[in-house]
DSSP file (Angstrom, degrees, kcal/mol; ACC not computed):
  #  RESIDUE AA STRUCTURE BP1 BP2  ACC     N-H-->O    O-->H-N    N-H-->O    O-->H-N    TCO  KAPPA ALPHA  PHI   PSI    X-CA   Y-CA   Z-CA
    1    1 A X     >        0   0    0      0, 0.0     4,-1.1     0, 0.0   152,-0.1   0.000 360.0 360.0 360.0  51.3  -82.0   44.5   60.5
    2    2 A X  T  4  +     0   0    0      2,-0.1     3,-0.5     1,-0.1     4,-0.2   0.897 360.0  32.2 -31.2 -88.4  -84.2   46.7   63.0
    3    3 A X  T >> S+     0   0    0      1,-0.3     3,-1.9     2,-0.2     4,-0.8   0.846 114.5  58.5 -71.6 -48.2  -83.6   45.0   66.2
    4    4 A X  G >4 S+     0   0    0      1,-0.3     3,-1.5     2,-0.2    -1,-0.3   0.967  99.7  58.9 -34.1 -60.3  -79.8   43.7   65.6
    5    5 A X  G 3< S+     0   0    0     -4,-1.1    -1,-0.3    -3,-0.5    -2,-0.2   0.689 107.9  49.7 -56.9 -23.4  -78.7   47.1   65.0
    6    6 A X  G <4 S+     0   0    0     -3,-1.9    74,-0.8    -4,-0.2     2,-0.3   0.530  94.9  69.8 -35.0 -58.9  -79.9   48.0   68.6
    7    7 A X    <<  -     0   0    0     -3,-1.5     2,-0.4    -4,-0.8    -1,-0.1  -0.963  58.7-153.2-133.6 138.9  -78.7   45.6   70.8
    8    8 A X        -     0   0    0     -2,-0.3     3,-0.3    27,-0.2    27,-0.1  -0.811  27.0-127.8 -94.2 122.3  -75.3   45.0   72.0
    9    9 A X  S >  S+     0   0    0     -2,-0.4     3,-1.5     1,-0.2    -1,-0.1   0.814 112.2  64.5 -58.2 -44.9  -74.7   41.3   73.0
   10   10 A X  T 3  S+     0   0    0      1,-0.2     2,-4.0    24,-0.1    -1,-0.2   0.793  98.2  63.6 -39.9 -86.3  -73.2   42.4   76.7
   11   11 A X  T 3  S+     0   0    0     20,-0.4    71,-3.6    -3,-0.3     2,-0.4   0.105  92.0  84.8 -67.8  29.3  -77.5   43.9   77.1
   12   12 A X  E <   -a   82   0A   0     -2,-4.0     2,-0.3    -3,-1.5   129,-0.2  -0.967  60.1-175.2-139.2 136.8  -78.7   40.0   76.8
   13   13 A X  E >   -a   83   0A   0     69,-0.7    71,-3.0    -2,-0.4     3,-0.8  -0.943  14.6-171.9-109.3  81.3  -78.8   37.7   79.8
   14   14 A X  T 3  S+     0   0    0     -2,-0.3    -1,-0.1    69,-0.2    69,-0.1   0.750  89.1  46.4 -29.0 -36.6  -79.7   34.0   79.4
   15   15 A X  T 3  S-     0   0    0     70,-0.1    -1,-0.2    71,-0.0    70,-0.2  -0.027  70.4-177.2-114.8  32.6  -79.9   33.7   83.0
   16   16 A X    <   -     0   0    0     68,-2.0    70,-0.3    -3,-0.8    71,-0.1   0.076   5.5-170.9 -25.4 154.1  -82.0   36.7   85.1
   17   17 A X        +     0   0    0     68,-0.1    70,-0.2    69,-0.1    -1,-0.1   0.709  52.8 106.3-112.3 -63.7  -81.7   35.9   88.7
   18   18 A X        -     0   0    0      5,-0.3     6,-0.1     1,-0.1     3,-0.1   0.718  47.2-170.8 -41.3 163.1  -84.5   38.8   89.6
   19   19 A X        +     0   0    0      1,-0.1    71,-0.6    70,-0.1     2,-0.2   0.701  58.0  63.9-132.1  -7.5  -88.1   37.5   90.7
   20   20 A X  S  > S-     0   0    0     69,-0.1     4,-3.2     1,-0.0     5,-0.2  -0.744  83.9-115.9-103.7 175.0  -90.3   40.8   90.8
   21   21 A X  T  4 S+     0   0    0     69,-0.3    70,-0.1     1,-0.3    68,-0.0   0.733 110.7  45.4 -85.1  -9.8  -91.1   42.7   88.5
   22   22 A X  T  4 S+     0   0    0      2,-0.2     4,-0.3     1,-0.1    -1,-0.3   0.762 114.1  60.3 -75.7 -30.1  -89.4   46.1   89.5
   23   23 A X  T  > S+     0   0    0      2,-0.2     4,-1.0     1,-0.2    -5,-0.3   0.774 103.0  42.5 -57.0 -51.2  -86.5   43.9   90.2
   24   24 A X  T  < S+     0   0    0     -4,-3.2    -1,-0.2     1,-0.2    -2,-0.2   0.388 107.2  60.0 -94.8   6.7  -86.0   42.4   86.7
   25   25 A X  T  4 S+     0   0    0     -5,-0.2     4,-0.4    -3,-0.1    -2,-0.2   0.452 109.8  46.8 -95.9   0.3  -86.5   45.9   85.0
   26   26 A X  T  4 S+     0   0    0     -4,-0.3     4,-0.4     2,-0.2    -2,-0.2   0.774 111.3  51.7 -85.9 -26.9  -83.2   47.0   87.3
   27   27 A X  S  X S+     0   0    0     -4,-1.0     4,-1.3     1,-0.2    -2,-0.1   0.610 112.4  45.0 -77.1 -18.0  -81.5   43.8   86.2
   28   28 A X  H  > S+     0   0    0      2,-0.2     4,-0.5     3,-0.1    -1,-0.2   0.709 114.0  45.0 -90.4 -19.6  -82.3   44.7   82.6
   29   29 A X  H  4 S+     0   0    0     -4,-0.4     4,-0.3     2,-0.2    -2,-0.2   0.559 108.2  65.3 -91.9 -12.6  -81.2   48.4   82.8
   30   30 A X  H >> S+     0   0    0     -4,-0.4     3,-3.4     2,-0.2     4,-2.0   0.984 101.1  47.5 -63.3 -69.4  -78.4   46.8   84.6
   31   31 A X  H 3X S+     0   0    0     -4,-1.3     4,-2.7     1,-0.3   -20,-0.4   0.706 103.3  56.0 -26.6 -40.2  -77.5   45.2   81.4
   32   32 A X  H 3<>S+     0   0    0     -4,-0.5     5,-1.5     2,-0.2     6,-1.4   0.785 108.5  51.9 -84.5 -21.4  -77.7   48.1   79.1
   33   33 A X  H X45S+     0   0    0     -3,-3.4     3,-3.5    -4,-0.3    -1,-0.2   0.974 111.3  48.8 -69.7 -43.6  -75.0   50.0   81.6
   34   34 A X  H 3<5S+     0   0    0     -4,-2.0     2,-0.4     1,-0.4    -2,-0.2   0.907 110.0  46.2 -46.8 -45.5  -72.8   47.1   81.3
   35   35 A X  T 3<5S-     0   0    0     -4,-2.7    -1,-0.4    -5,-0.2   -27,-0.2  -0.317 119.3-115.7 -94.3  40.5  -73.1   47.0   77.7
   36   36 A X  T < 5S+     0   0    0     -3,-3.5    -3,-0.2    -2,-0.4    -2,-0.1   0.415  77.0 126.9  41.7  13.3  -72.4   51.0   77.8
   37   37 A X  S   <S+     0   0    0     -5,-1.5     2,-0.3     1,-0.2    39,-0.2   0.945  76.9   4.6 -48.5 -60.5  -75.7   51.9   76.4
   38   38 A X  S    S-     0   0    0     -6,-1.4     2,-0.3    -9,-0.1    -1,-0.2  -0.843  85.2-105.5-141.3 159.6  -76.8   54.3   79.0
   39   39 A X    >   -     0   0    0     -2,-0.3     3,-3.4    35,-0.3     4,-0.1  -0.661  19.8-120.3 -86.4 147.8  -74.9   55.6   82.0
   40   40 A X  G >  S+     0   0    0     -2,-0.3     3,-1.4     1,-0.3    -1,-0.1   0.778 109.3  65.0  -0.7 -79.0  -75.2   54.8   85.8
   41   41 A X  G 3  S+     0   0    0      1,-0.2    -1,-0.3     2,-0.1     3,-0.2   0.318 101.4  54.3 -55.3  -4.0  -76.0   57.9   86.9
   42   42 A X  G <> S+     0   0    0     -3,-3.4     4,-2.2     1,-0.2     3,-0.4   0.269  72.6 103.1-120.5  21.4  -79.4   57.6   84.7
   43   43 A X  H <> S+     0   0    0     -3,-1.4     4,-0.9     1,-0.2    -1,-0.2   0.624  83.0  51.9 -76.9  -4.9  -80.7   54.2   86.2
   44   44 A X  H  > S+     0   0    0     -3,-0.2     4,-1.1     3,-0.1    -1,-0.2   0.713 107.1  44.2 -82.1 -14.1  -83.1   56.2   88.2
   45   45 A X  H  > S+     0   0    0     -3,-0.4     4,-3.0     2,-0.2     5,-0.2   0.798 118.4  48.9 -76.3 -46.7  -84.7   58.3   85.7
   46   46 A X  H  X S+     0   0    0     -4,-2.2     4,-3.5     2,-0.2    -2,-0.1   0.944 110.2  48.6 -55.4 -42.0  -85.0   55.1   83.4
   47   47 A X  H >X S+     0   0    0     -4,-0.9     3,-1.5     2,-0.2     4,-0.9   0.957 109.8  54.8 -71.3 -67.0  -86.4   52.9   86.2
   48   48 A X  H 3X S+     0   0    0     -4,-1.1     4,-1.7     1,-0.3     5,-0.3   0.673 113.7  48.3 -20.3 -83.2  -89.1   56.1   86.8
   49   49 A X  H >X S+     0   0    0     -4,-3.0     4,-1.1     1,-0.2     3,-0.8   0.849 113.4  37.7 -18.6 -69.4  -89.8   55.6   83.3
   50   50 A X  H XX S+     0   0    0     -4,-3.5     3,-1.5    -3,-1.5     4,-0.7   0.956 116.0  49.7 -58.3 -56.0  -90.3   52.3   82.9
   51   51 A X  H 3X S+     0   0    0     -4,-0.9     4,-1.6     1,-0.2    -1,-0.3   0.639 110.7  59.0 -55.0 -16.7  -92.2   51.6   86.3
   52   52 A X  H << S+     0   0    0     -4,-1.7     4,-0.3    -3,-0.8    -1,-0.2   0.682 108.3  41.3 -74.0 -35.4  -94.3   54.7   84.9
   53   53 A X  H <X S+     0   0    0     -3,-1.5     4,-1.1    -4,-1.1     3,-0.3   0.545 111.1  57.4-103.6 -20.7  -95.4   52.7   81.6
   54   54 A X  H  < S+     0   0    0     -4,-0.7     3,-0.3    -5,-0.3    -2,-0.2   0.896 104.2  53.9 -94.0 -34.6  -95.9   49.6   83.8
   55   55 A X  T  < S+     0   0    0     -4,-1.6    -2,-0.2     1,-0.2    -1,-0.2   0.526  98.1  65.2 -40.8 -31.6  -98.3   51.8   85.6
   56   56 A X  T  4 S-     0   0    0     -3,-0.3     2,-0.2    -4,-0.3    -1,-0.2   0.724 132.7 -61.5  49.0 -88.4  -99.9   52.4   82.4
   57   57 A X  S  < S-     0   0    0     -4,-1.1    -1,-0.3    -3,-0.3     2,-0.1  -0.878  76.1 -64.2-179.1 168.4 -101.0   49.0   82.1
   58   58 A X        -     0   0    0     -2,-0.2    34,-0.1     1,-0.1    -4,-0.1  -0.271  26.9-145.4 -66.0 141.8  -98.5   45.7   81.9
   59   59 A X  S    S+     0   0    0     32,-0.2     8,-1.5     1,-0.1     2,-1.0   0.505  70.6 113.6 -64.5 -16.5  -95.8   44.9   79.0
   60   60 A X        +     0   0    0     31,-0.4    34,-1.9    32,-0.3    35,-0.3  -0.639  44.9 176.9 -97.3  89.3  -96.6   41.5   79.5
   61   61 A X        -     0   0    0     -2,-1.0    -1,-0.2     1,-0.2     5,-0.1   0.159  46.1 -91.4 -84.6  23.0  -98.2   40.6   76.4
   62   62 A X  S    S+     0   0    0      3,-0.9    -1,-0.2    35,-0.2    37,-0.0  -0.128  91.6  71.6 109.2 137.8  -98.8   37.1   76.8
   63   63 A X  S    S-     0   0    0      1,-0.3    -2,-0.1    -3,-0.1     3,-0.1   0.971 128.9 -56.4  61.7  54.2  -96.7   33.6   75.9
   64   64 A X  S    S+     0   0    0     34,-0.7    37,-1.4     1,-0.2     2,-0.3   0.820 112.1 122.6  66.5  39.3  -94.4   34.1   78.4
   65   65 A X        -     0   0    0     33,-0.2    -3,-0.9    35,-0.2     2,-0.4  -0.974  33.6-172.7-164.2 140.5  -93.2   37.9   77.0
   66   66 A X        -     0   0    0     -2,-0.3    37,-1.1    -6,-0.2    -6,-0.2  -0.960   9.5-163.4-145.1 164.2  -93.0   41.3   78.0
   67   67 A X        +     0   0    0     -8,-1.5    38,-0.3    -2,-0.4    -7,-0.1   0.009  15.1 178.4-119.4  23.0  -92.2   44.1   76.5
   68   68 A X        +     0   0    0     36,-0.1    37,-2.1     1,-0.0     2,-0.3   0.071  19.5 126.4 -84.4 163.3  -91.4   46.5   78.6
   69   69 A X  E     +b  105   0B   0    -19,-0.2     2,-0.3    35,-0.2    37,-0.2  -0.998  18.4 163.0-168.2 153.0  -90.4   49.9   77.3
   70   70 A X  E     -b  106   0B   0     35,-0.7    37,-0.6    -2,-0.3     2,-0.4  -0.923  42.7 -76.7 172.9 177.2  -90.6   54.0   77.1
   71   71 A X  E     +b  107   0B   0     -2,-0.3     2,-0.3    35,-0.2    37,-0.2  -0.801  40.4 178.2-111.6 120.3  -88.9   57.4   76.0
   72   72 A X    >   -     0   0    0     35,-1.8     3,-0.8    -2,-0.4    37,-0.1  -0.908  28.8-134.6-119.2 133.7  -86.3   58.6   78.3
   73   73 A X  T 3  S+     0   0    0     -2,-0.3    -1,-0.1     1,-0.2    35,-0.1   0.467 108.6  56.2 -49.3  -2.2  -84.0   62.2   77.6
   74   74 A X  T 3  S+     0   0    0     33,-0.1     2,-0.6   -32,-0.1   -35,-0.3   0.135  78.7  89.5-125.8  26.9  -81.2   60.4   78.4
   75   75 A X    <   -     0   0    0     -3,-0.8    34,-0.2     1,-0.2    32,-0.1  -0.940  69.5-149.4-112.3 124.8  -81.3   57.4   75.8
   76   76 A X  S    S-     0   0    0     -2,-0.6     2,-0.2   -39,-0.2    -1,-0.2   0.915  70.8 -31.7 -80.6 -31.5  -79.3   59.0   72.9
   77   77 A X  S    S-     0   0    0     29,-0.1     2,-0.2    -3,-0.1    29,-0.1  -0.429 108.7 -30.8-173.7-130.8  -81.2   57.1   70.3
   78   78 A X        +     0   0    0     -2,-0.2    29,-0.2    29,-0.2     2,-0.2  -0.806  55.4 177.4-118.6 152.4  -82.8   53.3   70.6
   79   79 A X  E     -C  106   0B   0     27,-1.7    27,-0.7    -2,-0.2     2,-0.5  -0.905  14.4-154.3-157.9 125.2  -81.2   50.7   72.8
   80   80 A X  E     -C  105   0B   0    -74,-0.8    25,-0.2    -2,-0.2    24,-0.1  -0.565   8.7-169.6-118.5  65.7  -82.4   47.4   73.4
   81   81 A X        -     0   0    0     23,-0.9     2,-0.3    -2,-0.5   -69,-0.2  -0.102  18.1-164.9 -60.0 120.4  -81.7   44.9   76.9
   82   82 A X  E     +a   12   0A   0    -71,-3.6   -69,-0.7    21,-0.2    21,-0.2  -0.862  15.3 170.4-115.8 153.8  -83.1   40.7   76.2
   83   83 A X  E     -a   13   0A   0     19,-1.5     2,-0.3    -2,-0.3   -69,-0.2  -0.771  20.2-162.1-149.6 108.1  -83.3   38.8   79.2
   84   84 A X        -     0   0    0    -71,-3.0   -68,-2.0    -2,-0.2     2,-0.5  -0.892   9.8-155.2-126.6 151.6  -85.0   35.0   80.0
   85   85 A X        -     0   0    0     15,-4.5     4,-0.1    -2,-0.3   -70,-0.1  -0.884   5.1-155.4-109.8 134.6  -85.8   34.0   83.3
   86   86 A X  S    S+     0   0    0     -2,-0.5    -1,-0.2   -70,-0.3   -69,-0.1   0.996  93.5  41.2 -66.3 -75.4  -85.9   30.4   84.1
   87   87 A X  S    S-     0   0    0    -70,-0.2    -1,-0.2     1,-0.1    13,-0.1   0.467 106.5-118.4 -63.0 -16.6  -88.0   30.5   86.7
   88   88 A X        -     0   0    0     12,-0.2     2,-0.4    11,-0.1    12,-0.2   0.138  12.5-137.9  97.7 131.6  -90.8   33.2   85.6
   89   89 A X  B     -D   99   0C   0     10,-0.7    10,-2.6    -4,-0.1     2,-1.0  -0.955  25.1-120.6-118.8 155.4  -91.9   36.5   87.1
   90   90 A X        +     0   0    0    -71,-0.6   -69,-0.3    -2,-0.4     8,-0.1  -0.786  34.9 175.3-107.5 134.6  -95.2   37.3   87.4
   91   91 A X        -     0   0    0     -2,-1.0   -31,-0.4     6,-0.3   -32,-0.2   0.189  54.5-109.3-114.5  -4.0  -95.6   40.6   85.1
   92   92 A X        -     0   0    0    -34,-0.1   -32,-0.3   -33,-0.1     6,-0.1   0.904  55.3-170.1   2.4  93.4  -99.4   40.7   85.5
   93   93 A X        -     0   0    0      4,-0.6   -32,-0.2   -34,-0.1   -35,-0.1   0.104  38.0-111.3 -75.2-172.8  -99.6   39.7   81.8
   94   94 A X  S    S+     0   0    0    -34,-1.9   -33,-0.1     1,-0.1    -2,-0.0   0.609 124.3  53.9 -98.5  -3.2 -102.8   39.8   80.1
   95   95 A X  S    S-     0   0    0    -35,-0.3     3,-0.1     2,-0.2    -1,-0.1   0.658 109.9-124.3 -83.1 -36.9 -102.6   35.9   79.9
   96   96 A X  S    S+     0   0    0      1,-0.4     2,-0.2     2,-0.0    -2,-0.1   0.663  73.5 130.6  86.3  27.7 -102.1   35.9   84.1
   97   97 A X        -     0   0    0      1,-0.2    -4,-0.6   -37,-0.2    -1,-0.4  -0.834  62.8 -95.4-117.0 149.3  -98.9   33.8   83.2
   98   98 A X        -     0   0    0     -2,-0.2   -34,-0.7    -8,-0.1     2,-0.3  -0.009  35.7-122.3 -22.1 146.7  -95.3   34.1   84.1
   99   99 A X  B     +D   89   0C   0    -10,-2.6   -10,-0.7   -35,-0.2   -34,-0.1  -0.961  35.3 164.5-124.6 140.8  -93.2   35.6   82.4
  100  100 A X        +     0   0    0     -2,-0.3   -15,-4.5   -12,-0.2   -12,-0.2   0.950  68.6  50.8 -72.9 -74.5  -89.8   34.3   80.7
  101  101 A X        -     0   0    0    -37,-1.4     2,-0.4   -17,-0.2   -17,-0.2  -0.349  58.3-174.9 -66.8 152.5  -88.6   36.8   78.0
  102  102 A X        -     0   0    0    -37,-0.1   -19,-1.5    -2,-0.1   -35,-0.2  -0.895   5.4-164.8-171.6 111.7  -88.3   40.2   79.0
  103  103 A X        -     0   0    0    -37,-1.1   -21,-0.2    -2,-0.4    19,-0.1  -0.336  11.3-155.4 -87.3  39.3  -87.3   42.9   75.8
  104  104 A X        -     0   0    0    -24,-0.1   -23,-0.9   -35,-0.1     2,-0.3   0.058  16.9-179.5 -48.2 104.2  -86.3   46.1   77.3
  105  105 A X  E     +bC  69  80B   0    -37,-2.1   -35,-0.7   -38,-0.3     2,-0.3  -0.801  10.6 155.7 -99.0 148.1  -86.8   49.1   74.6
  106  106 A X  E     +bC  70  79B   0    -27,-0.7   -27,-1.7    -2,-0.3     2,-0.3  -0.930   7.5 166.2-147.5 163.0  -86.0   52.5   75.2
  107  107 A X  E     -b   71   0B   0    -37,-0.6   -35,-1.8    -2,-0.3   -29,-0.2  -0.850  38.3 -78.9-165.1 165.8  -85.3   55.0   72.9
  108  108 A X        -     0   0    0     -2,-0.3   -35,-0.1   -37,-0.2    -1,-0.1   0.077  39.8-115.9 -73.3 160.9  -85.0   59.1   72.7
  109  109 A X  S >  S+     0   0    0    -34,-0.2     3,-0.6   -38,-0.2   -36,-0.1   0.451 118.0  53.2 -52.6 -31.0  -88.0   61.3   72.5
  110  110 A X  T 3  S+     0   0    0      1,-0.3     2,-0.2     2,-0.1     3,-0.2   0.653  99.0  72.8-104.9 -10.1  -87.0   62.5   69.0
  111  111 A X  T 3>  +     0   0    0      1,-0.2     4,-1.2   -34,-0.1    -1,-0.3  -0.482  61.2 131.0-102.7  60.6  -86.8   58.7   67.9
  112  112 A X  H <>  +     0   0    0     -3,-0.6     4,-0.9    -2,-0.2    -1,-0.2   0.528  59.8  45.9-116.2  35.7  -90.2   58.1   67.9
  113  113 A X  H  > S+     0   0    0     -3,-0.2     4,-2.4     2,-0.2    -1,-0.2   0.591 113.0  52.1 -34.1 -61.0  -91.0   56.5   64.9
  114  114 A X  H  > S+     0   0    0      2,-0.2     4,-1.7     1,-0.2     5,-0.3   0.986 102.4  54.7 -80.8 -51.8  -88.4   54.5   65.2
  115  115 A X  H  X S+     0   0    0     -4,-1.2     4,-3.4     2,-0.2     5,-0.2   0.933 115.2  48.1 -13.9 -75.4  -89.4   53.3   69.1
  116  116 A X  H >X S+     0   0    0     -4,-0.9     3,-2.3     1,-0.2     4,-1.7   0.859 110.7  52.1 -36.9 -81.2  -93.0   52.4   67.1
  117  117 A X  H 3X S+     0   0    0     -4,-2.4     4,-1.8     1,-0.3    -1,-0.2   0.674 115.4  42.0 -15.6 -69.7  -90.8   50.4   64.1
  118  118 A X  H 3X S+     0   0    0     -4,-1.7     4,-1.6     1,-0.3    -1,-0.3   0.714 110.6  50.9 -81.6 -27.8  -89.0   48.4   66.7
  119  119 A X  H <X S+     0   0    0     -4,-3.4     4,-2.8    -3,-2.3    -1,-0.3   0.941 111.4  47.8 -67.2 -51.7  -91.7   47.5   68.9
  120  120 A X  H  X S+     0   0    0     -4,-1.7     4,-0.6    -5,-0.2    -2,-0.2   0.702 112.2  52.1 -50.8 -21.9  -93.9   46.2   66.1
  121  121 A X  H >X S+     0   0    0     -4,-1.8     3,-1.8    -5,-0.3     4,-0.9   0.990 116.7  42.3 -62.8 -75.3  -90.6   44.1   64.7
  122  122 A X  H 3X S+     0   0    0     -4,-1.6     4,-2.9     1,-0.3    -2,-0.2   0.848 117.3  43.6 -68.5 -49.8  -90.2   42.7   68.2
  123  123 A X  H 3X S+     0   0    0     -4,-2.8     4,-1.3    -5,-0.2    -1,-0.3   0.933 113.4  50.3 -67.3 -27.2  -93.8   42.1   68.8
  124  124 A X  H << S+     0   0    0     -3,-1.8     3,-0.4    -4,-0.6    -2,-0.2   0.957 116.2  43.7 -58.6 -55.5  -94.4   40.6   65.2
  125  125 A X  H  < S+     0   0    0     -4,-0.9    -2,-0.2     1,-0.3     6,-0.2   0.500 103.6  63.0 -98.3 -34.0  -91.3   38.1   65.7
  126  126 A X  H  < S+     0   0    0     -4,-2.9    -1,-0.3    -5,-0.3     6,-0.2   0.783  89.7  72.6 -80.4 -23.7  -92.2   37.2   69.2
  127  127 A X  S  < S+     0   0    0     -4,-1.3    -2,-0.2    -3,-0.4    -1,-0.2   0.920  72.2 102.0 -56.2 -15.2  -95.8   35.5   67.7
  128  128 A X     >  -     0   0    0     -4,-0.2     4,-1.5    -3,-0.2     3,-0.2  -0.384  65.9-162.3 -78.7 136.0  -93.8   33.0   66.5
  129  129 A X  H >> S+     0   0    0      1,-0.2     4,-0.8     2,-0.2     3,-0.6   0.997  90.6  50.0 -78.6 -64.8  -94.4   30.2   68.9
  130  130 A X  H 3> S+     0   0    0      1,-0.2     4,-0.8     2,-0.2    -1,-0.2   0.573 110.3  48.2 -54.8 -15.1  -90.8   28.5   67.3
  131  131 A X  H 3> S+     0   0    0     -3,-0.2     4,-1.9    -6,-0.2    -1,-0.2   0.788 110.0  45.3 -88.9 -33.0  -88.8   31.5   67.6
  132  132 A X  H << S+     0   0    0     -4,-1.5     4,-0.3    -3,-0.6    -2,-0.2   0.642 116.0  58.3 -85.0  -1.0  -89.6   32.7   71.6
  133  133 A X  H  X S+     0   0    0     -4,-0.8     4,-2.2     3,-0.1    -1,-0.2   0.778 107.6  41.2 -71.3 -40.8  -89.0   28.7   72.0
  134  134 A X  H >X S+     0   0    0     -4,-0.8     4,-1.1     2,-0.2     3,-0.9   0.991 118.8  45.3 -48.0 -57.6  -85.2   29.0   70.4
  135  135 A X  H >< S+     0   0    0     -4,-1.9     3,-2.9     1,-0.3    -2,-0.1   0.782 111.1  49.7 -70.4 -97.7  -84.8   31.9   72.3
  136  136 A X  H 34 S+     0   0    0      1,-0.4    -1,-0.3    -4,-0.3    -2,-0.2   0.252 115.5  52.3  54.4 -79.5  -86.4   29.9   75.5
  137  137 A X  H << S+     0   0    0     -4,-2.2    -1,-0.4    -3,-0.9    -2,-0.2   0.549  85.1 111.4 -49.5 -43.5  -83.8   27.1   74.5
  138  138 A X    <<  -     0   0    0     -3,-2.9     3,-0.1    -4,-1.1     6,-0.1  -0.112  56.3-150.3 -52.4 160.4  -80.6   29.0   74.3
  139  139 A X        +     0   0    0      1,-0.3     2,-0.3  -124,-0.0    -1,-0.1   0.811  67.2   9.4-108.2 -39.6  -78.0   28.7   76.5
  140  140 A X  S >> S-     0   0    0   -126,-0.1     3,-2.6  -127,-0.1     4,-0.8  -0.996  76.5 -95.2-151.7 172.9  -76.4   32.1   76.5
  141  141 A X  H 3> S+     0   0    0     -2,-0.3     4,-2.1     1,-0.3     3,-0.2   0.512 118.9  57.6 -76.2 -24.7  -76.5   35.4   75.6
  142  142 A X  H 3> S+     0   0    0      1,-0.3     4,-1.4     2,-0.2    -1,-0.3   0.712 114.2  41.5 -94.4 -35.2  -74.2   34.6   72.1
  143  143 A X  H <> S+     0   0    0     -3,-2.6     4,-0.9     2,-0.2    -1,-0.3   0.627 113.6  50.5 -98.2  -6.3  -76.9   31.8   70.8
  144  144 A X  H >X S+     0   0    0     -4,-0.8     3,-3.8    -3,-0.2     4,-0.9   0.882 117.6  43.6 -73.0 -58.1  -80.1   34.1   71.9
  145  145 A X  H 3X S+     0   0    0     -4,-2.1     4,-3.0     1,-0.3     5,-0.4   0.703 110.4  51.8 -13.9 -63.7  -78.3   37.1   69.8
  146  146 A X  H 3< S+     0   0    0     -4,-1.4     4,-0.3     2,-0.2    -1,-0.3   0.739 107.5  54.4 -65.2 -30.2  -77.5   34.8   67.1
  147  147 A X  H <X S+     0   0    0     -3,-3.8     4,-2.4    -4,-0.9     5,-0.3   0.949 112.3  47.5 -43.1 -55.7  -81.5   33.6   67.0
  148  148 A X  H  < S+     0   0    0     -4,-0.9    -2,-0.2     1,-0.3  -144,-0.2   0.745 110.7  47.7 -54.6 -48.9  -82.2   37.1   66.6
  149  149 A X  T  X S+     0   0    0     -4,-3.0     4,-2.5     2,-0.2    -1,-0.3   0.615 112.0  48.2 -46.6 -30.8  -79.7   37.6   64.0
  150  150 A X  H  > S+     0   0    0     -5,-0.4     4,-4.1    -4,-0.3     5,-0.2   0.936 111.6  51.0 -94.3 -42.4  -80.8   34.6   61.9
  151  151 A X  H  X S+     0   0    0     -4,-2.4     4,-0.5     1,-0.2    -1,-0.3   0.637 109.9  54.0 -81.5  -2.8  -84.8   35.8   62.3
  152  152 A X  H  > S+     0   0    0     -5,-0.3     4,-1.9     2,-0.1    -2,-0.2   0.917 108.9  47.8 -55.4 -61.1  -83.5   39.2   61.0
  153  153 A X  H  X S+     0   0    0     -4,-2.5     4,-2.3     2,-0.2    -2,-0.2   0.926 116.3  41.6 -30.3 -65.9  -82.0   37.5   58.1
  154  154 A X  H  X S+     0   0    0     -4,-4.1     4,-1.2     1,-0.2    -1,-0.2   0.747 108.6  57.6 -58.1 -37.7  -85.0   35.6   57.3
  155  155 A X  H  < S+     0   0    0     -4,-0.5    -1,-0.2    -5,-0.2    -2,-0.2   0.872 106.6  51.5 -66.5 -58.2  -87.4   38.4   57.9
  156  156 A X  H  < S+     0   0    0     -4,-1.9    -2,-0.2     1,-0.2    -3,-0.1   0.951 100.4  62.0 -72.0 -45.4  -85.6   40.6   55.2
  157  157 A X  H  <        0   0    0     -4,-2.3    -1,-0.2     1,-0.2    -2,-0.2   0.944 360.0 360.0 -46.0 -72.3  -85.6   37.9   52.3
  158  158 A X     <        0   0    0     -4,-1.2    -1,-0.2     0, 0.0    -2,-0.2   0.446 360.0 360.0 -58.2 360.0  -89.3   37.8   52.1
């Protein structure tokens, strides 16, 4: 139960309003204040991060998905913001497609092991064409969670 353990249900959004792409990583860092993850006072250091990694090369790994993510001093330990956009932001994926789903990781310096762990969960669990469709399909943040939850579940049996 990687990713559960992570993410707080306030840090997931059924409904992103944003439409670029700097826009919906502030509306996702938004989230994580709301949901007491990270403080206020360190949404500019985060966004620098994040826009820093997007610099990089894009998060947007395709099928409607990003990933975006990095290692911030002021992230005590891993913290995880879900987001879907109705409409699409264009993420300059590697596909050239919108994107929908939008995973914000960030995690500590000294957790990074664990960063790797959770990004490979997330990315593993997003091939499934029927699970980014539930999520895709939910109606608010309490039935994406509970998707998440259920492919945790599932994930651990085999």
């Amino acid at each position: 139960m990687i990713i559960i353990e992570h993410l707080n249900r306030k840090a997931i959004s059924a409904d992103l309003k944003k439409e670029t792409k700097e826009k919906v990583l502030e509306e996702l860092t938004e989230l994580l204040i709301v949901s007491g993850a990270i403080k206020e006072k360190d949404k500019s250091e985060i966004m620098e991060v994040l826009l820093a990694r997007e610099e990089i090369g894009s998060t947007g790994i395709g099928y409607g998905v990003a990933i975006p993510h990095g290692k911030c001093q002021v992230v005590e330990s891993v913290v995880l913001a879900i987001g879907y956009s109705k409409k699409g932001v264009n993420f300059n994926s590697i596909d050239g497609k919108p994107v929908h789903l939008f995973f914000l990781l960030l995690t500590s310096p000294e957790h990074g092991q664990l960063h790797l762990k959770v990004l490979a969960r997330l990315s593993r669990f997003l091939k499934d064409k029927l699970f980014r469709e539930s999520l895709v399909k939910a109606k608010n943040a309490d039935e994406m969670y509970g998707i998440i939850e259920d492919k945790e579940k599932k994930d651990r049996i085999r």
